[in-house]
C-alpha positions in Angstrom: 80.4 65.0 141.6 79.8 63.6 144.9 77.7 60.4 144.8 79.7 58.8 141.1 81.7 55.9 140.7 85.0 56.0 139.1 83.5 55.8 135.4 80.8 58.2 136.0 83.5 60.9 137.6 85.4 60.4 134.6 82.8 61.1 132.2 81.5 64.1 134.2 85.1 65.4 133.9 85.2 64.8 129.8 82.3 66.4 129.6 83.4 69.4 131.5 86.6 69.5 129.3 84.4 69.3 126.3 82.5 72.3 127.5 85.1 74.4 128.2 86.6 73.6 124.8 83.7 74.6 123.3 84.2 78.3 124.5 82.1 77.9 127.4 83.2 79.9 130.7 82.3 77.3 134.0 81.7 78.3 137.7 81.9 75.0 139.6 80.7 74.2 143.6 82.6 71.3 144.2 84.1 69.2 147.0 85.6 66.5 145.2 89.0 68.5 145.5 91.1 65.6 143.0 88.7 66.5 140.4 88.6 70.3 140.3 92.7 69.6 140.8 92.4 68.4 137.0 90.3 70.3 135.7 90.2 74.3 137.3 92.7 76.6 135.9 91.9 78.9 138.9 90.3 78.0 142.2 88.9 80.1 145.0 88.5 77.9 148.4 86.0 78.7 151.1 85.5 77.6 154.7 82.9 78.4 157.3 82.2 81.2 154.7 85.5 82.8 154.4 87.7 82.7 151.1 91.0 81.4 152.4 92.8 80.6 149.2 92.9 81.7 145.7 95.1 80.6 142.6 96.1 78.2 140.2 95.7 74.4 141.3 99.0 74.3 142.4 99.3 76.8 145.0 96.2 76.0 146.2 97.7 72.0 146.7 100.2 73.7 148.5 98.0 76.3 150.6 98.6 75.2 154.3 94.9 76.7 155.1 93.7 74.6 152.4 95.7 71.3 153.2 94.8 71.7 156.9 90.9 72.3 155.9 90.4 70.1 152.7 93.1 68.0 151.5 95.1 66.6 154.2 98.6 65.4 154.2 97.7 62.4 152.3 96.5 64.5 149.6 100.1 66.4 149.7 101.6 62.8 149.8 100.0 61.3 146.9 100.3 64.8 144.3 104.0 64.8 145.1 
């Protein structure tokens, strides 16, 4: 999803919804970490090659590992 603009992100993320209403089952490589926050019911998070983080959305928001790698405090700041 890297690369849209605002309205294109949100049509990428309807579409996805659509699909997974449909029945189908998604495996998504993404690093646009707000979006897979609204639409993953389970995330597994990788760095340098190593899974360091597995779960719902929520405990992967509040994975140290991933804050420190990914999100950031701001990212903490702005969820709470």
């Amino acid at each position: 999803m890297a690369g849209l603009n605002a309205t294109e992100l949100g049509e990428m993320i309807t579409l996805i919804r659509s699909l997974h209403g449909d029945g189908v089952g998604l495996i998504i490589i993404e690093h646009i970490m707000a979006a897979m926050m609204r639409l993953a019911q389970r995330i597994v998070v990788l760095h340098h090659g190593e899974k360091i983080a597995e779960g719902t959305p929520e405990s992967i928001a509040s994975d140290r590992r991933v804050v420190d790698a990914y999100l950031g405090e701001e990212f903490v700041l702005a969820d709470a």
